[in-house]
Structure formats: C-alpha cells, structure tokens
C-alpha positions in Angstrom: 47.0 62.2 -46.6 46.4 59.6 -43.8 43.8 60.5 -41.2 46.1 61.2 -38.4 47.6 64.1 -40.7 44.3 65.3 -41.5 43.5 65.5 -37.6 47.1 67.4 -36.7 46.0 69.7 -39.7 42.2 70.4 -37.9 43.8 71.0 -34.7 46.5 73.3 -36.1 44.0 75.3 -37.8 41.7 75.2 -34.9 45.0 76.6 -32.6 45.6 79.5 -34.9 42.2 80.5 -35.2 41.8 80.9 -31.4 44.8 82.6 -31.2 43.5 85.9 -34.0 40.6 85.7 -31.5 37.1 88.0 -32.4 35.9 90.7 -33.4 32.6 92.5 -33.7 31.3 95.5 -35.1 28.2 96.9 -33.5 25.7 97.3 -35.9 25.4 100.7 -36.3 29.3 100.6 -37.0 30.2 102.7 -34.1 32.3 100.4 -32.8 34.5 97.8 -33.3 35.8 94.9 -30.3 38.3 92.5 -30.7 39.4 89.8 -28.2 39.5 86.2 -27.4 35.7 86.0 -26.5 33.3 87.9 -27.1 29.5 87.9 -26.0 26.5 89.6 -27.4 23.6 90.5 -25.7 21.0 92.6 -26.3 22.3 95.9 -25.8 25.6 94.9 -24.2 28.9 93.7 -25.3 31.2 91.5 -23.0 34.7 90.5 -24.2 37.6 88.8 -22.5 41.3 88.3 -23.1 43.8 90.9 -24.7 40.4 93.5 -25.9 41.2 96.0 -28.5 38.6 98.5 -28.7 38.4 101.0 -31.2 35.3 103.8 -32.2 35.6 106.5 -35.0 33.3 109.4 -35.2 34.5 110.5 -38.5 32.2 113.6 -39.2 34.2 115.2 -35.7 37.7 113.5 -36.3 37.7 112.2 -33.5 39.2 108.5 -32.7 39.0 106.2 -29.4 41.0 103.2 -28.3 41.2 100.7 -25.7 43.3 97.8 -24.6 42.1 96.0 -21.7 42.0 92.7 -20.5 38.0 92.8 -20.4 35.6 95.1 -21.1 31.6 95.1 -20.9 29.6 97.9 -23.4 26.4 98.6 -22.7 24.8 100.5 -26.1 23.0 104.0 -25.7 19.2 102.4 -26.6 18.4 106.1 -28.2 21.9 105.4 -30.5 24.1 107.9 -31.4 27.5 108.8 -33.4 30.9 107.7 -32.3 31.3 107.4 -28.5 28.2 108.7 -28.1 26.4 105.8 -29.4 27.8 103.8 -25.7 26.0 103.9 -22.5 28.5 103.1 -20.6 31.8 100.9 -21.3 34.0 98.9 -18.3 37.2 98.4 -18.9 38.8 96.1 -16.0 42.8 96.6 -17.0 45.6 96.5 -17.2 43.9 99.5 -19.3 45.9 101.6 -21.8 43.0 104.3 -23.4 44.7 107.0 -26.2 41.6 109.8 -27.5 42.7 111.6 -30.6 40.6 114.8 -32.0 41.2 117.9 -34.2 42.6 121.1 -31.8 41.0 124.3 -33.0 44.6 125.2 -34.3 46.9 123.1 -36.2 47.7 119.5 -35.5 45.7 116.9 -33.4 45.3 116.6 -29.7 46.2 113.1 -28.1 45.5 112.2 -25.1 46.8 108.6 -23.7 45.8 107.2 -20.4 46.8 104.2 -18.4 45.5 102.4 -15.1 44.8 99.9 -13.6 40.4 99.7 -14.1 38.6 102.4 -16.2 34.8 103.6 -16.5 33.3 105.4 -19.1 29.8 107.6 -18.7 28.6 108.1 -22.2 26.1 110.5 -20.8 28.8 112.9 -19.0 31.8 112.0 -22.2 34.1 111.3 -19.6 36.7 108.1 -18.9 36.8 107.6 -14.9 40.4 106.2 -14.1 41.5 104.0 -10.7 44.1 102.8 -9.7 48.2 103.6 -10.7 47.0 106.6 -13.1 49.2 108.1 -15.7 48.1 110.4 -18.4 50.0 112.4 -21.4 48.2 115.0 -23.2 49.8 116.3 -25.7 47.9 119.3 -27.0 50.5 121.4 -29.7 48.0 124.5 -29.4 48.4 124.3 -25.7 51.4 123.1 -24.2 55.2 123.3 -25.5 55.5 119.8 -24.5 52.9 116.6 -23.8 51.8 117.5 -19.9 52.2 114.4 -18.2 50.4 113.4 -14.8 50.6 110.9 -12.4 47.9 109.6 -9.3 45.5 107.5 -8.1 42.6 108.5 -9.9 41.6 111.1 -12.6 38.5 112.0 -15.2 39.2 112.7 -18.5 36.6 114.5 -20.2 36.4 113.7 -24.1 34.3 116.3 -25.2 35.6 117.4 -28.9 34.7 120.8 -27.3 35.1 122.2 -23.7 32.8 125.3 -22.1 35.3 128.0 -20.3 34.2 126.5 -17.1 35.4 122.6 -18.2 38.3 120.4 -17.7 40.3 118.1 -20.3 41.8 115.8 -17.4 41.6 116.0 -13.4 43.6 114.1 -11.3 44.0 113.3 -7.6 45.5 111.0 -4.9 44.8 110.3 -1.4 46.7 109.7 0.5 49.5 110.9 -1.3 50.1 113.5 -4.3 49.3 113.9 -7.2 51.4 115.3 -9.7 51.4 117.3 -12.9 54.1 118.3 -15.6 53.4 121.1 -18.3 55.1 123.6 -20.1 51.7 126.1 -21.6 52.6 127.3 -25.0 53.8 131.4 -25.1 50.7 133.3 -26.4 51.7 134.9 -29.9 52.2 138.8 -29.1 50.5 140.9 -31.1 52.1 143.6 -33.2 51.6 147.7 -31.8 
C-alpha cells in the first residue's frame, strides 16, 4: 500500500469517526449523552451538535429523552436516581423531549414535547418549554385519545406521581391562545 493510500485510508477513518460523534455515560449511570462534542467538567456536561440524551430510572419505569442541538447538565452534587440525579439540564433546540412512565392502570403514559429552547429544574421535576410549544400526552387511563396542545410556553411536570392539587402539563400564550385537545376517558359505571 503506497503512503498516499495509507493517508486517504487515515482521513477516511478519521471522517467517519467524527461523524458517529460521542458519547458519555455519567458515572453513576444515570445518564447517557451523545453528540458531536462533548465537554466534561466537574459537575457539568456540555455537548453540541445533533445531542441525544437519554436517562432510565429503572426501579420506577420511567424513561427520558432529548434531542437537541445543545444541551448543558449540571449534576445534583447530593446524586440521585434517574432524573433526579440532574440539577438542572439546558436544552437550546430545536428540542424534541418524549417522558415515558407506568400509569396506575394498564399501559404506559407518554408524553412528547417539542419547542424551540427547554429547561429542566431537577429540584421541582419539571421541563420549562419556550418558544413554538407543542405537546401530546397520551395517557390510555385518562384520555380516549393522546390530548394534544399547542402555545408559547408550558411546564411539564414529570413526577411518576402527582398530589390532587398537581398538573401533568400547563400551557399558555401571550399574546395569543393557547390551545388544548382531549377527549377524558368515560369512567367505568359501576353495577346497582
């Protein structure tokens, strides 16, 4: 093999490596990032260019992913299981989000959220949306259909479990309207 073959072969190689891009696995194994670049600080994560992230708190079912073109984690310093092992996360988007967990019936409840930036408070367990906001939750032990709503911002609070007084998602505009579609599930009568 002459040397310029060998070179073409490096840079080939080199070219298709770049393009899988990186991942890391915090080292706890809460969570795992991939992306283009990644950089690891002490207790924070930055990564740039088509991010992928993805935490799994197996013991409560639950799963969390991310797409985003960056996003910066900082770690909870006292750790934690599952999303509650982050402090914060920013995700600067494009951002597509999708939070699966056990409902308390049959079936799984998935919510998927899209918008344009996204912040989450590990601390509160809830994903602050801006900017062209569109989320589908579809809940079978809820709704008839996935409810689907549409505005300018929204919360979505990913608590496995929700007091009487708590919200799964909010979601407002100004100026403007927001708007919500939802078909609640009939009740089963009970037999007299």
């Amino acid at each position: 093999m002459k040397l310029a073959d060998v070179i073409i072969v490096f840079f080939f190689v080199l070219a298709c490596a770049s393009a899988l891009g990186s991942t890391y696995t915090s080292s706890d194994g809460a969570f795992v990032i991939t992306a283009s670049s990644i950089n690891v600080q002490l207790n924070k994560v930055i990564a740039d260019g088509k991010v992928h992230f993805k935490v799994v708190d197996k013991a409560a079912g639950t799963i969390a992913e991310a797409d985003s073109e960056k996003i910066v984690v900082v770690r909870n310093a006292a750790g934690g299981v599952g999303l509650q092992s982050i402090k914060t996360a920013d995700f600067s988007g494009p951002v597509r989000f999708c939070y699966t967990a056990p409902t308390s019936g049959v079936g799984k409840m998935v919510t998927k959220a899209y918008a344009d930036n996204a912040n989450f408070v590990g601390s509160e367990q809830r994903l602050y949306l801006k900017g062209d906001v569109k989320i589908t939750h579809d809940d079978p032990s809820a709704f008839e259909v996935p409810a689907v709503a549409t505005g300018d911002r929204a919360i979505v609070n990913l608590k496995k479990t929700l007091g009487p007084d708590e919200f799964r998602f909010r979601i407002e505009s100004s100026p403007g309207l927001s708007r919500i579609e939802a078909t609640p599930r009939e009740k089963a009568k009970s037999k007299q």
